[in-house]
N, C-alpha and C positions, 0 to 999 in steps of 0.2 A: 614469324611468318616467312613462309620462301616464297617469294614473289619469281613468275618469269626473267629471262634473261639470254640475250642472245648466245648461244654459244660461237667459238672461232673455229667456223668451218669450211675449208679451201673446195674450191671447184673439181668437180672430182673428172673431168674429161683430161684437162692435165696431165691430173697423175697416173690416170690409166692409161695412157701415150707412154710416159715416161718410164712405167712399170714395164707398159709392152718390150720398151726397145731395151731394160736393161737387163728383162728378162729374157727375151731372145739371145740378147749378147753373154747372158750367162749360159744359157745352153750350148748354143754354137765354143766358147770357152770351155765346157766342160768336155764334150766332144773332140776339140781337137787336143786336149790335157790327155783325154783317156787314149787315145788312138798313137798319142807320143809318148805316151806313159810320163808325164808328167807329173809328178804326185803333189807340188804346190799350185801347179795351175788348177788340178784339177779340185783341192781341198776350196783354194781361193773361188772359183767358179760357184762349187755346192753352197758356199757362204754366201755369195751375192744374193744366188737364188732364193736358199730359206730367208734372206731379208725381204727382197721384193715379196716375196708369198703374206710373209707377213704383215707389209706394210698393204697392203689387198686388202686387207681384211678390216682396215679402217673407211674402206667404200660403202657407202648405203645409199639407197635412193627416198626421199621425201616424195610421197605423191600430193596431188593439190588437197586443200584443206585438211592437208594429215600436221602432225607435227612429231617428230622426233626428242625425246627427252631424253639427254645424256647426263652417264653419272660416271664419275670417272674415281676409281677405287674407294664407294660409296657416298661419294659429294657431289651437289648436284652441279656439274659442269655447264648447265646452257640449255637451250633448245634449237632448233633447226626447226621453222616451219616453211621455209622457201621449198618452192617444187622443183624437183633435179635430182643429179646424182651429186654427190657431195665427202667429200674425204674429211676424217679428223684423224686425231691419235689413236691409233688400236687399239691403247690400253683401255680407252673410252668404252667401258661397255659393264651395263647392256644397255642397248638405244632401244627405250620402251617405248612405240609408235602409240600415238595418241588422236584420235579422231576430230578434227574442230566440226565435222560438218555439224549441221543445225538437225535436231532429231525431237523427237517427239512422245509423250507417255500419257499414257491413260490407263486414269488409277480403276479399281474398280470400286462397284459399288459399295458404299461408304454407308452404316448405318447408327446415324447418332442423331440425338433430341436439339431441338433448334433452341432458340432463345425462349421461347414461348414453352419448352417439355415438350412439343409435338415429335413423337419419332419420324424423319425421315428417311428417305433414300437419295446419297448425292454422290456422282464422280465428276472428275473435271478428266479436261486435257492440258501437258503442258506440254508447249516446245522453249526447248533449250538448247544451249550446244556450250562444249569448253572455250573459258573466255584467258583461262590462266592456266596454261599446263602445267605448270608446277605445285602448286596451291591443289589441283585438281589428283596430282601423285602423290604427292608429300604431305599434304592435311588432312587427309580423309582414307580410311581402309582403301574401298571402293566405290568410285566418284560416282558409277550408274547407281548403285544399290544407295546409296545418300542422295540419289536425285530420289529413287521413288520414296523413299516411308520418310524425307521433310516435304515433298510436296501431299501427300497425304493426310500427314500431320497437320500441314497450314491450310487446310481443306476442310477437316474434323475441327479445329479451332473457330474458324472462320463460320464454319453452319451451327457451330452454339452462340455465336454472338449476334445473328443477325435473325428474324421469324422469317419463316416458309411463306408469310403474306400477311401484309395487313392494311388496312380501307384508311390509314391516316395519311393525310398528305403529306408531302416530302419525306417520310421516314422507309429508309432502305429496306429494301425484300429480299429475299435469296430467287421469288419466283418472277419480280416483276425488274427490279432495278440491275439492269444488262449489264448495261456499261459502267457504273460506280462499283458492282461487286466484282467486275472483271477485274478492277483495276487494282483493287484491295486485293485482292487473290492475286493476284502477277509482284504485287508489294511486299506482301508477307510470305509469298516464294522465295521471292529474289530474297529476302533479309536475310531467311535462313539456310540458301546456297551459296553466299557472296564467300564464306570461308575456303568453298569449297573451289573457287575460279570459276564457278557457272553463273553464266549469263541465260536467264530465264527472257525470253524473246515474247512468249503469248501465254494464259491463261486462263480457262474458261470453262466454266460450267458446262458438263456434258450430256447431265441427266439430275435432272432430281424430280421427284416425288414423294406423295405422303406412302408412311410403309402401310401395307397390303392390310393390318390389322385396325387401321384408323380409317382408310382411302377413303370404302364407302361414307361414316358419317362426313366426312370433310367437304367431300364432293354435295352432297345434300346440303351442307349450310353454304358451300360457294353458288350452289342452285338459290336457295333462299334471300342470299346477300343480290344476286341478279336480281330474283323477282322483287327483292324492294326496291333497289336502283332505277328499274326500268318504269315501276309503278311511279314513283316520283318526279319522275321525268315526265312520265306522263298526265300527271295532277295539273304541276306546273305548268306546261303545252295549254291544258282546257281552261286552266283560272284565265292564262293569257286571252286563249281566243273568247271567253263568255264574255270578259271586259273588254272586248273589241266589237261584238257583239251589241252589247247593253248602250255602248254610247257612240256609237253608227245607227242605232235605232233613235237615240234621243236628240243625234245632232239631225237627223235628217228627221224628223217628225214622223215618223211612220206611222208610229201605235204609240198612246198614253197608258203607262205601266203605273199602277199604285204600287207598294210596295209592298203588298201580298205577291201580287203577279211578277212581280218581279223577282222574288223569290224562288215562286214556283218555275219559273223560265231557269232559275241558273239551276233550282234541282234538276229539271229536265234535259240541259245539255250536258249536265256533268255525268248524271247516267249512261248519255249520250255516247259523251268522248272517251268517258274511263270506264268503259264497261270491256270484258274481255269477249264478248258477243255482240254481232249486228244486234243494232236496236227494233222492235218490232212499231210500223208507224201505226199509229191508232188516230182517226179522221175525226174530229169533232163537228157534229153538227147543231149543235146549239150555240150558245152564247159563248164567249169569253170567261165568263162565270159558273156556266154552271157545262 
């Protein structure tokens, strides 16, 4: 593994001072070589110059969050991610610029069977940025094109191990559990970028749904699973309030219920309360009994 490392690289205002002035002084040199017909001053002069030219050519500028990776007659020499202009060995080259900023990918729609067989539809987003530039040149072809098809990949793995929903408690969902499958998905990113020097920063679910050939039955039984959810909630509500009812009538004396009547009172509010229509009142004018 090539892990980062700094490279030895000197301030480059220095030496472009120092170039300046000893390259003027080699022109002014060459000039008055040529004008006295000097033919050593004037060979000595040309030499200075093609050094200073040369020695130019080992200036680059680092901009911020860039980094620089040098290799220096195919070994990896160092990196440079300080911001500046910055001089090395000339030989050093090529200085492959490397981006640290923080960037971001969205895959596209992804269509694979959950844990349950249900075919779905799922993409995420990831943001990332280079955390090892060297790892990120040297390990991998190229480090964008291995960021997309492993986070894809850990995306497609990740929605066959988990169901698109399901009514048990505590057991993860791809559609309900936010936070627990973000975090599994940012885990099983990172595992399979860490080679590559990427630091995976967020990752999350961008879209999913059932695919377009299941949708409608799916959405009818999520309709059905409501209507019994809501209906039992509402049982429960009316059992509470009849028996609040029955013995608020029996602690204060109201009315003396046998337990026919009292029967018939809890059919009648239970109609009452869990019916999905106003109740229609009906006036008795006889007895209690009849």
């Amino acid at each position: 593994m090539i892990q980062e490392k700094k490279a030895l690289a000197v301030n480059g205002w220095p030496v472009v001072a120092l170039l300046l002035i000893v390259g003027l002084g080699s022109v002014a040199g060459l000039a008055v070589s040529v004008i006295n017909e000097v033919i050593a001053g004037w060979v000595a002069s040309a030499i200075v110059l093609a050094i200073a030219g040369g020695l130019a050519a080992g200036l680059f500028i680092v901009n911020p969050n860039d980094a620089n990776v040098i290799r220096l007659f195919g070994k990896y020499a160092g990196t440079v991610n300080r911001p500046g202009l910055w001089w090395m060995n000339p030989f050093c080259y090529p200085k492959l610029k490397v981006s640290q900023r923080i960037r971001n990918f969205e895959s596209g729609q992804l269509k694979v069977n959950d844990r349950d067989g249900n075919p779905v539809e799922i993409a995420s987003v990831v943001v990332w940025k280079v955390d090892d530039t060297a790892e990120a040149v040297f390990q991998v072809d190229d480090y964008e094109n291995f960021v997309q098809v492993q986070s894809e990949a850990a995306l497609r793995n990740m929605a066959t191990t988990y169901p698109y929903d399901t009514d048990v408690d505590g057991e993860l969902a791809l559609r309900r559990s936010n936070v627990e499958i973000t975090d599994k998905l940012r885990s099983e990113i990172q595992d399979r970028l860490t080679q590559a020097g990427i630091e995976v920063i967020e990752a999350r679910i961008s879209h999913i749904a059932y695919a377009p050939e299941i949708a409608g039955a799916m959405l009818r039984r999520q309709q059905a699973g409501a209507v019994v959810a809501a209906r039992a909630q509402i049982v429960e509500g009316a059992v509470g309030m009849v028996e609040m009812a029955l013995e608020a009538l029996a602690k204060k004396e109201v009315v003396q219920l046998d337990e026919e009547r009292k029967a018939t009172m809890v059919s009648n509010l239970m109609v009452v309360l869990c019916g999905d229509r106003e109740a229609q009142p009906v006036v008795n004018t006889g007895t209690l009994y009849q």
